[in-house]
N, C-alpha and C positions, 0 to 999 in steps of 0.2 A: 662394340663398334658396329653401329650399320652400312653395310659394305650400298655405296653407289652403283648401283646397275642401272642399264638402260633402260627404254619403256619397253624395247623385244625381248629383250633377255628378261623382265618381270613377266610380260604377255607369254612367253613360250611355256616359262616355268608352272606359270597358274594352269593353262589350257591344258600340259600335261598330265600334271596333279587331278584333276578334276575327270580326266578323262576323253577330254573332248574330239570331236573324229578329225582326223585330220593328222590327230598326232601320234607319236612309235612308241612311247613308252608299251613295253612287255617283250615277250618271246615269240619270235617265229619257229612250230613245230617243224624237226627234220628241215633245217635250213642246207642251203647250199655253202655258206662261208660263216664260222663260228670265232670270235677272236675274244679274249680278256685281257684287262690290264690292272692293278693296282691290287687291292686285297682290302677286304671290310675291317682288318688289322689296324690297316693303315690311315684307315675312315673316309677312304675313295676307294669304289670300286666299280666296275664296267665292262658289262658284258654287252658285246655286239654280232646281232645276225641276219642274216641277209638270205634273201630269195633273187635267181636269177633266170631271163628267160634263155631257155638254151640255143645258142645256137647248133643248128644240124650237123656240121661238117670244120666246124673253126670253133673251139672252145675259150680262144683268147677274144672274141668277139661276144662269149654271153654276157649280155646287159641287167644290170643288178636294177629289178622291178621294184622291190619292198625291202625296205631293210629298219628293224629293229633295237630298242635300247632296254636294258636293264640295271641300273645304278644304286648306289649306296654313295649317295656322296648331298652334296647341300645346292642350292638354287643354280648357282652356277653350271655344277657338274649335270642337272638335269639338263638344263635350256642351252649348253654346249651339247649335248648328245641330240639333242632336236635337233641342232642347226645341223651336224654332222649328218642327220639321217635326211631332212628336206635338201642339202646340198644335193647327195648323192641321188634321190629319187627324182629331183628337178634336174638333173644333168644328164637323166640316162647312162653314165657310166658305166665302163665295163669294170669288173674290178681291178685290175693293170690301172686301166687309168684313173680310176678313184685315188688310188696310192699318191695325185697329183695334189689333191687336197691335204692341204696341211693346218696346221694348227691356227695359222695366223689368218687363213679363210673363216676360220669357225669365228673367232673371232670380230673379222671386219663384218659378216653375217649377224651377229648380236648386236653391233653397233659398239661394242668395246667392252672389256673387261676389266674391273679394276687389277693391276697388277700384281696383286699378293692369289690373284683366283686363276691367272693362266694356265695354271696348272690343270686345271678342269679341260680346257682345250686338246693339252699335251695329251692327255688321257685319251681323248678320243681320235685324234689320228693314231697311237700305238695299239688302239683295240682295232683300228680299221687294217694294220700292218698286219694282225694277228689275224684276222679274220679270213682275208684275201690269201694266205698262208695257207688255211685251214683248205681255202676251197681251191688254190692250186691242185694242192695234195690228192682232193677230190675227183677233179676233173682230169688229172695226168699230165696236169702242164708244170714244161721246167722252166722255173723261173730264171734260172740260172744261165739256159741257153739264150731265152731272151733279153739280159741283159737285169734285171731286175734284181736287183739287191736287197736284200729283206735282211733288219736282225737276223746273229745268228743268237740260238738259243744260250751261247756260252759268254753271252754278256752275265747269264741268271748265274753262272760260277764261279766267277772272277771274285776279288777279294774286296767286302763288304765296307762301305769307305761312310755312308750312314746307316749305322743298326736300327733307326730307328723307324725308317721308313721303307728298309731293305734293298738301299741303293747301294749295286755293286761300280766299281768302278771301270768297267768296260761301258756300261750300260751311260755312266755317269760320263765320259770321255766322248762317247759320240753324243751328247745332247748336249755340251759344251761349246761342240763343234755345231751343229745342226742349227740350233737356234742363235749362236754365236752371244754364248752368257758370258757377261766380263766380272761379272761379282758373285761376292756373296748371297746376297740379298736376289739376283738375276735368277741363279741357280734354286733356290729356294723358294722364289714364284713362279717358275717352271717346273720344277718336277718336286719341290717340296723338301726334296732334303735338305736339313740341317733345319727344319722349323720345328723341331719339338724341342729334344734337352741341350741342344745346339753345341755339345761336347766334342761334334766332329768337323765345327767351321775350323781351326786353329790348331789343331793336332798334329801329330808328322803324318804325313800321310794322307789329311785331310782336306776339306774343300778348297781351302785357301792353295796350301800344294798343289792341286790337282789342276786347279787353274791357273797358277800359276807356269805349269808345267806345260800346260795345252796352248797358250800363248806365249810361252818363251819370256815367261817373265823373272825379275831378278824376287826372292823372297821379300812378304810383305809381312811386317812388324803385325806379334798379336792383340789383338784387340777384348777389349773388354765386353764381355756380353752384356744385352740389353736386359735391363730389368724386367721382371713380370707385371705387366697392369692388375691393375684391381675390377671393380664392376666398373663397364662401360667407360672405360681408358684404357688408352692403344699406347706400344710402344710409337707408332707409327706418325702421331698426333699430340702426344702429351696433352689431349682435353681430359680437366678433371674428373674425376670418375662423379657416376651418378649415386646419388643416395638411397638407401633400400625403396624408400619411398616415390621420389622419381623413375628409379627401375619399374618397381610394380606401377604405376600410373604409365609409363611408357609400354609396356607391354598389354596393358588393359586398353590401351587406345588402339594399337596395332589392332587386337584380335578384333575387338566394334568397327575397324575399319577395313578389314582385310577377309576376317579367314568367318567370324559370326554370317557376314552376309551370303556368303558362299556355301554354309552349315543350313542357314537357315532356307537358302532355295530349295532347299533338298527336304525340307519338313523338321531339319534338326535342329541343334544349338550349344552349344561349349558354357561350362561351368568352372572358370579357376576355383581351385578347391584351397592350394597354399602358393607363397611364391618364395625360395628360401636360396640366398646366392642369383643363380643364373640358373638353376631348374624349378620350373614349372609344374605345377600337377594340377589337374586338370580332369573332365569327364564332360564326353559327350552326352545328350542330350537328345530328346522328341526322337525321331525319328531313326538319326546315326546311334542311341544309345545301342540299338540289338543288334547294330548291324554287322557283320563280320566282318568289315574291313576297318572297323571303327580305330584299329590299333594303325592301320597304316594311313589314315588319314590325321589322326594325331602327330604321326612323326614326317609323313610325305608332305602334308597341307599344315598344319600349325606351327608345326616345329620350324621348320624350312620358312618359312615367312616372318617367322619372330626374329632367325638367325639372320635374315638378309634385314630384316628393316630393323632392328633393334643391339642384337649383341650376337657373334656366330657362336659365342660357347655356348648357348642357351639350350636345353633337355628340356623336355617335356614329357613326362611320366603321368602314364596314363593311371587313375585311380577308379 
């Protein structure tokens, strides 16, 4: 499935990828606010840091100057952390009041997300909770006395309600609330639990309970899980899946129209070497062949491009 993105959420993604000035992907050295959320386990992950200029005599007045992204996650998860980091740099905020941006900013900022990707959002106000956290701590302010409410860390102990994406259910209970999820399916394009072996939607104890429970609802009859698609067919769509052939010709058009032209400003050029399922193997060329980042332009720039315009399961192995 090629997930629909807008023309800023593709524009932020590329500018990222490539480097372009303007934009936050990397690390701020010895930052003043450090937060993460998700885990490379889980195949989102995000770290966020930030610089502020100090104020003299009020440290709830330091204004967050620069602030940084470093991700392991897909098109979304990048071009959702730009939007997070040009919000906050465009706003002047302090960090207190950044904590005001929430998920659903990142989002109207993109110009929309398709609904199975919100999760990429969620991620980036919980790394901004985390961060702002970090630099309390720092700077000796209690957040407590003014009023500020932060997770506590004992959402991470509570009792494990998806194993698969390590959603405890403290953690799961206030984002029920927060974002006000009424489904299954809500909950799942939110923070992702129950989208892998999906053995915890129906369970005692599990997402259906849990929401059920969070809105006072009478128990909801189990339901049978959805099938797994084949190549380039969604549970979400039932379009037929594509044939090896159509796959490989859809991916070969991608790369001539996408990520070659982008290789080749640089003096380089991409060679599919085989195409087998949904992974790719592949080897730069000209210029990118020696070059040391060649590995993470293969999976930040190729890979990530194939997955938003053609199929998200799609690997790219570099040969």
């Amino acid at each position: 499935m090629a997930w629909q993105y807008s023309e800023k959420t593709t524009q932020l993604f590329m500018d990222a990828v490539q480097g372009k000035p303007g934009t936050h992907l990397g690390e701020l050295e010895d930052p003043d606010g450090l937060g993460e959320h998700g885990s490379i386990a889980c195949g989102d992950a995000l770290r966020f840091t930030f610089r502020v200029e100090r104020h003299p005599t009020d440290a709830t007045q330091d204004v967050i100057t620069e602030a940084r992204y470093l991700t392991f996650g897909c098109t979304s998860a990048i071009a959702a952390s730009e939007a997070l980091c040009a919000l906050i740099e465009e706003g002047r905020y302090t960090p207190i009041s950044a904590l005001e941006i929430t998920n659903a900013d990142i989002v109207k900022y993109l110009g929309g997300l398709p609904p199975q990707k919100i999760h990429c959002s969620v991620m980036g106000a919980e790394a901004l909770e985390a961060a702002v956290f970090n630099w309390a701590q720092k700077r000796g302010v209690d957040l407590d006395k003014l009023g500020v409410e932060l997770p506590t860390r004992d959402e991470q102990e509570g009792r494990i309600v998806c194993n698969c994406f390590t959603i405890s259910e403290p953690y799961l209970r206030r984002k029920i609330q927060e974002l006000e999820l009424k489904t299954i399916s809500d909950v799942t394009n939110s923070i992702k639990a129950g989208g892998a072996c999906m053995s915890c939607h129906h369970t005692p104890g599990g997402l259906q309970d849990v929401l059920d429970e969070v809105w006072g609802r009478p128990g909801t009859k189990t339901k049978e899980a959805p099938q797994i698609s084949g190549i380039g067919e969604t549970a979400e769509t039932g379009e037929p899946a594509l044939s090896p052939y159509q796959f490989a010709k859809r991916v070969e058009r991608v790369i001539d129209e996408y990520a070659r032209p982008m290789l080749q400003g640089d003096g380089g050029d991409i060679e599919i070497v085989d195409i087998k399922d949904q992974l790719v193997y592949a080897r730069l060329t000209g210029a990118c062949s020696g070059c040391s980042g060649a590995t993470v332009t293969l999976k930040m720039m190729v890979e990530e491009t194939l997955k938003s315009q053609v199929d998200e399961r799609i690997r790219v192995i570099a040969v």
